[in-house]
N, C-alpha and C positions, 0 to 999 in steps of 0.2 A: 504494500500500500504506500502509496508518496505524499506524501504531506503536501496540502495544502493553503493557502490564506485560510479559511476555516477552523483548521486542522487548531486546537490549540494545543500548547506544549506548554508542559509542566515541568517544573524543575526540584529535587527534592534535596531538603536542609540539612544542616550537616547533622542531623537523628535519623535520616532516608527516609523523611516524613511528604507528603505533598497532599496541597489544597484540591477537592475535587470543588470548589466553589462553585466553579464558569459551567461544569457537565454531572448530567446525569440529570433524572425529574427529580423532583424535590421531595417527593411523597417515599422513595426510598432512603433509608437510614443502615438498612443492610446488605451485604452482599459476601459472594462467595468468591472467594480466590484461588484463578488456578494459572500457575505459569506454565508455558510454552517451555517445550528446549531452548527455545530461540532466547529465552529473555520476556517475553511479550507476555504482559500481565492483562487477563482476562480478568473483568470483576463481570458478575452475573446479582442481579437482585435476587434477596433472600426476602422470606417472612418464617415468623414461628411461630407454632400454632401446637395447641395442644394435644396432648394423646386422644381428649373424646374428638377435637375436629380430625385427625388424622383417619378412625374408625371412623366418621361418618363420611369423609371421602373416598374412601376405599369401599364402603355400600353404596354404589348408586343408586340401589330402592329406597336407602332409608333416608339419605339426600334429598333424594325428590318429595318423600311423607314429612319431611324437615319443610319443603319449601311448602310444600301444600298446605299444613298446617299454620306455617306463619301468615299464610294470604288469608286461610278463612277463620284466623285467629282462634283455631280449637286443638288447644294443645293436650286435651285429652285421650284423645284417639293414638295419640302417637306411641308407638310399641318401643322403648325403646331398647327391650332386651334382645332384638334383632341385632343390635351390635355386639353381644356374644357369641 
């Protein structure tokens, strides 16, 4: 990739610290790091979520009686030891 006027460059302090200020949306705070052979540092947006959202994303059905229930506001219906 060749750098462009766009392109910004960043320079890191004598701690090998640098400012993502200028990039990246703002509603991210975390991210995953993984470097290339090359040098070339990928960051990837993270979130963390917990064990019970993990088990209901991993159910598609019980996702969808998750979403159904909060529209027609009866969250008594909802089985939730389907996530066992």
């Amino acid at each position: 990739m060749s750098a462009t006027t766009n392109t910004p460059i960043v320079e890191l302090d004598s701690r090998r610290r640098l400012s993502l200020s200028k990039v990246g949306h703002p509603e991210y705070t975390r991210y995953f790091l993984h470097e290339e052979p090359d040098g070339t540092i990928v960051l990837t947006p993270a979130v963390v979520m917990t064990a019970f959202e993990a088990k209901v994303i991993a159910h598609p059905e019980l996702a969808r009686r998750f979403e159904e229930a909060s529209v027609d506001d009866d969250w008594e219906e909802l089985d939730l030891e389907a996530l066992d």
